[in-house]
C-alpha positions as CSV (number, residue, x, y, z in Angstrom):
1,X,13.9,-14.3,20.6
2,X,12.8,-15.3,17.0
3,X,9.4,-17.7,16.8
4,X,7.9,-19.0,14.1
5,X,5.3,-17.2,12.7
6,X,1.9,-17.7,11.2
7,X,-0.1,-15.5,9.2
8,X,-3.8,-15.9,10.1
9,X,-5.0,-13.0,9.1
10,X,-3.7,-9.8,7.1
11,X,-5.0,-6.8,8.0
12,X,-4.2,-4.7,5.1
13,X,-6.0,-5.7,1.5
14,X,-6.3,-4.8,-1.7
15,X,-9.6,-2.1,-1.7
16,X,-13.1,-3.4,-1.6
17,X,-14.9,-0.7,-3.5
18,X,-13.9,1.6,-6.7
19,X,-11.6,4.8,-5.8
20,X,-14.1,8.3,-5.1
21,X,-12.8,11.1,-6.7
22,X,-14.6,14.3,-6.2
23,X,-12.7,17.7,-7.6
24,X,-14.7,20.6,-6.1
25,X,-14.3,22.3,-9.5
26,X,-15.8,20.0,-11.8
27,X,-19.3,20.8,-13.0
28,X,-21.5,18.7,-10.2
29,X,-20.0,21.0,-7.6
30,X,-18.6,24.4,-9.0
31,X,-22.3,25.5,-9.8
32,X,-24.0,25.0,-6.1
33,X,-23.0,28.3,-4.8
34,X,-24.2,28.5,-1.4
35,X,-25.4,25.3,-0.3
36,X,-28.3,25.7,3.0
37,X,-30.3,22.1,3.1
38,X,-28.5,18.0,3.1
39,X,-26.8,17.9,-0.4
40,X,-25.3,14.6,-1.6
41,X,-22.9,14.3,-4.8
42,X,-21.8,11.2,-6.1
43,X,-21.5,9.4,-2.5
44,X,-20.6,13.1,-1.1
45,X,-23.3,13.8,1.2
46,X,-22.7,17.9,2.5
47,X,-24.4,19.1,5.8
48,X,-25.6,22.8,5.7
49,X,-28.1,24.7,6.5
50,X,-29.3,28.1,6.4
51,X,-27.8,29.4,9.4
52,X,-24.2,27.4,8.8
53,X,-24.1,27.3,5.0
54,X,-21.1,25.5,2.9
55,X,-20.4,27.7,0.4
56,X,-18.6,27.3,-3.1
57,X,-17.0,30.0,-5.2
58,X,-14.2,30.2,-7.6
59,X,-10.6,30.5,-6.1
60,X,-7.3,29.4,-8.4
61,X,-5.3,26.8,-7.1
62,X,-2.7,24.7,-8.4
63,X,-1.4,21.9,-6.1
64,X,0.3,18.8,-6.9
65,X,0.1,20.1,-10.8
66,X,-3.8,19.7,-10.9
67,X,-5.6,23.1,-11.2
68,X,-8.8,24.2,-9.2
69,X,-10.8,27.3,-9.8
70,X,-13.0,26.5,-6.9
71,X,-13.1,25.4,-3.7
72,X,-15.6,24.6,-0.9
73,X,-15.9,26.6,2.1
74,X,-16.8,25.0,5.6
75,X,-17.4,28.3,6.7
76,X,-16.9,27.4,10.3
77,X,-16.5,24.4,13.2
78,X,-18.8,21.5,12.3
79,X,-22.4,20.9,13.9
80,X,-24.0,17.6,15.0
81,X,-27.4,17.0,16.5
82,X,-26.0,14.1,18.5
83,X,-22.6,12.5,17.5
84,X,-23.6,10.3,14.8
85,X,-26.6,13.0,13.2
86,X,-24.6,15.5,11.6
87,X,-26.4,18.8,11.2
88,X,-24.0,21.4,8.8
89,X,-20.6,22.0,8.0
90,X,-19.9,18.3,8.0
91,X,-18.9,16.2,4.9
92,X,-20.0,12.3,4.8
93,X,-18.8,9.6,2.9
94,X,-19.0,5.8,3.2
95,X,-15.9,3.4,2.9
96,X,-16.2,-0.7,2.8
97,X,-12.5,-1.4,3.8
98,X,-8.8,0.0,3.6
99,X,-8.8,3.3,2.2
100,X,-6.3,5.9,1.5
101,X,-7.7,9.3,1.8
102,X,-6.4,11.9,0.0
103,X,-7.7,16.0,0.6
104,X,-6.6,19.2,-1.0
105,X,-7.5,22.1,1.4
106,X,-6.7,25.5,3.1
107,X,-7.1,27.1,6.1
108,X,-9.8,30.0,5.2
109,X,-7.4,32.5,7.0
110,X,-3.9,33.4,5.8
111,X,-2.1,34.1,9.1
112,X,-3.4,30.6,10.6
113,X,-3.5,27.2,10.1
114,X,-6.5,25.1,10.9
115,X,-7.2,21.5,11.2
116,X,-9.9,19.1,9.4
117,X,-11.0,16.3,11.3
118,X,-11.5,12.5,9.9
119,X,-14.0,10.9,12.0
120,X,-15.3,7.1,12.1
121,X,-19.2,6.7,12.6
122,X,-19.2,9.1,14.8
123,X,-18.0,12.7,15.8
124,X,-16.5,11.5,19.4
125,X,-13.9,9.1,17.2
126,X,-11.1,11.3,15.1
127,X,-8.9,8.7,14.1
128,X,-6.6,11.8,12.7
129,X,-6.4,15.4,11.6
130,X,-5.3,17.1,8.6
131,X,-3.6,20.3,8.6
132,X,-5.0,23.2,6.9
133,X,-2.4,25.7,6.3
134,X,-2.6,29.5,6.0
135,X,0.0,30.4,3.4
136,X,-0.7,27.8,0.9
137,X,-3.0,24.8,0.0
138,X,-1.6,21.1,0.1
139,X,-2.4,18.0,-0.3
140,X,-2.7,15.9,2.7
141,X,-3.0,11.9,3.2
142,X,-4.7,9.9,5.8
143,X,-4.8,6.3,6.1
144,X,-8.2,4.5,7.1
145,X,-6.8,1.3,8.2
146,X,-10.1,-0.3,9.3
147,X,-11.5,-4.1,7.6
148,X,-15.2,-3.3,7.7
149,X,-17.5,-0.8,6.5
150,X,-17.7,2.9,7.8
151,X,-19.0,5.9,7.7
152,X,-16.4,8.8,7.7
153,X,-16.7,12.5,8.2
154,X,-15.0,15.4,7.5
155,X,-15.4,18.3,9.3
156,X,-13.2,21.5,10.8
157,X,-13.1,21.2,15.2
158,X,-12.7,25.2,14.9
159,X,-12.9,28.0,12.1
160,X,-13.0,27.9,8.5
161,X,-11.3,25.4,6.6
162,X,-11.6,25.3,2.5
163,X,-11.8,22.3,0.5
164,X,-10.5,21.7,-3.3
165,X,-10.5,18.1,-3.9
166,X,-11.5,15.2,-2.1
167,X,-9.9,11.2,-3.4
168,X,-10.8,8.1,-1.8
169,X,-7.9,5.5,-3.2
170,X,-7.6,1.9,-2.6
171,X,-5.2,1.1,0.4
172,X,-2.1,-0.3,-0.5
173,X,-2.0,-4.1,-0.6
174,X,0.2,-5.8,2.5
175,X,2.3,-9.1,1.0
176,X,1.6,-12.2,2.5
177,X,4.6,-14.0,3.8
178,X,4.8,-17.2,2.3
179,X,4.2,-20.0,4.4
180,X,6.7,-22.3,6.5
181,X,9.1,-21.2,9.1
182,X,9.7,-17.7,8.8
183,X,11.0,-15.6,12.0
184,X,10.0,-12.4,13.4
185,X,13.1,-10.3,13.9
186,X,11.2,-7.1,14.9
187,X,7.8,-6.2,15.5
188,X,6.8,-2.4,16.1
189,X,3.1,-1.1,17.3
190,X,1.3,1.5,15.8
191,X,-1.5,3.5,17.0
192,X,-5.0,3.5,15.1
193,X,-4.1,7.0,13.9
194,X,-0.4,5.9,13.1
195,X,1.6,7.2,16.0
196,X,4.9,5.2,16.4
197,X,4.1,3.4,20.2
198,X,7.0,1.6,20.2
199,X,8.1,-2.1,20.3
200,X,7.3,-3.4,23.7
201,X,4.2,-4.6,24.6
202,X,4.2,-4.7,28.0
203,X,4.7,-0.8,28.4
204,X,1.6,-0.4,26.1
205,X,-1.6,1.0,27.8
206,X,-4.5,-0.9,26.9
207,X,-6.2,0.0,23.2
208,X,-5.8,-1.3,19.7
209,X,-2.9,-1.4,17.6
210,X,-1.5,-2.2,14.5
211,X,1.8,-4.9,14.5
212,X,4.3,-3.9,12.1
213,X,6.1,-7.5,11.8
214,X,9.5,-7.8,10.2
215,X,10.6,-11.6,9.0
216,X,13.5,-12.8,8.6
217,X,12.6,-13.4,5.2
218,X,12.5,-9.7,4.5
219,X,9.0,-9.8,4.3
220,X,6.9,-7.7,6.4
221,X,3.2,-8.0,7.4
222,X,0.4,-5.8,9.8
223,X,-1.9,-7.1,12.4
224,X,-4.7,-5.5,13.9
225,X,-3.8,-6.5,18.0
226,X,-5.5,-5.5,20.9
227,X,-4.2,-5.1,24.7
228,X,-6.8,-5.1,27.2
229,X,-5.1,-4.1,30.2
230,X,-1.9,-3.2,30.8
């Protein structure tokens, strides 16, 4: 079953633009209050209005042993005009590559947790959600695994959900195997959103995945594949 294998392409390289780190409590955002018109902060565009404001006001947290004494509120599901013009409750941000996104939030109620959606270029395309819970706020990771540029938003499919800090990290670097004849001993497919879809290809329904290729080197590389039917 082994083959040799060559690397055309990796999927997975180091970062393409400086890490974005914006803590709700620093000064840029703790003094906005309640924020009713399009508000951008150091690449952080916000969506509010009048009617769906996003509101910030002090609230101690201390997660991960970093302290916050604010936090954004959402307020409420998010709003779009059409699915690529958001209108309020919906945070914006641009990414040129591999990205590891990093959020510290909250559900806005106690007794339930909510979920923040991450969306690519458009509101129709979650490639994940982030849970929000009630009792306590955490710290929660998401991987954008895509090699071009996007747009990605933020933004709760139902009720509030309150934001502390926001960190856009480079994605971790994927080793090149070195050339010659290295084997594949296993290869495993992933779902855009990271979902485990097993390792046999023909029982895949059609739709992009990413390879997780193990060599017999000990080296281990991703692909971005896609199946078009099944």
């Amino acid at each position: 079953m082994k083959k040799l294998y060559t690397i055309l392409t990796a999927l997975l390289m180091v970062g393409l633009v400086n890490a974005q780190d914006w803590n709700i409590s620093d000064s840029e955002f703790n003094s906005l209050g309640s924020i009713e018109a399009e508000t951008t902060i150091n690449g952080l565009t916000i969506y509010a209005n009048a009617a769906k404001p996003v509101v910030i006001d002090g609230n101690n947290k201390t997660v991960d042993g970093i302290s916050y004494s604010y936090r954004m509120k959402l307020g409420g599901s998010g709003d779009f005009t059409d699915a690529t013009t958001p209108a309020a409750r919906v945070l914006k941000f641009n990414v040129n590559g591999p990205k590891e996104i990093s959020i510290v939030l909250q559900s806005s109620s106690s007794s339930s947790d909510r979920l923040l959606n991450v969306a690519m270029n458009s509101e129709d395309n979650v490639i994940g959600q982030l849970n929000a819970l009630g009792l306590e706020a955490t710290k929660q990771n998401i991987s954008y695994t895509g090699t071009g540029a996007a747009t990605i938003y933020l933004f709760s499919p139902s009720s509030g959900v309150n934001l502390y800090h926001i960190i856009v990290g480079e994605a971790t670097s994927i080793a090149t195997p070195a050339a010659g004849n290295a084997n594949v001993v296993k290869t495993e497919y992933f779902s855009i959103t990271g979902v485990n879809a097993g390792n046999n290809w023909n029982s895949l329904s059609a739709g992009v995945y990413i390879a997780r290729i193990t060599l017999d080197n000990g080296q281990v590389t991703t692909e971005k594949v896609t199946k078009v039917r099944r």
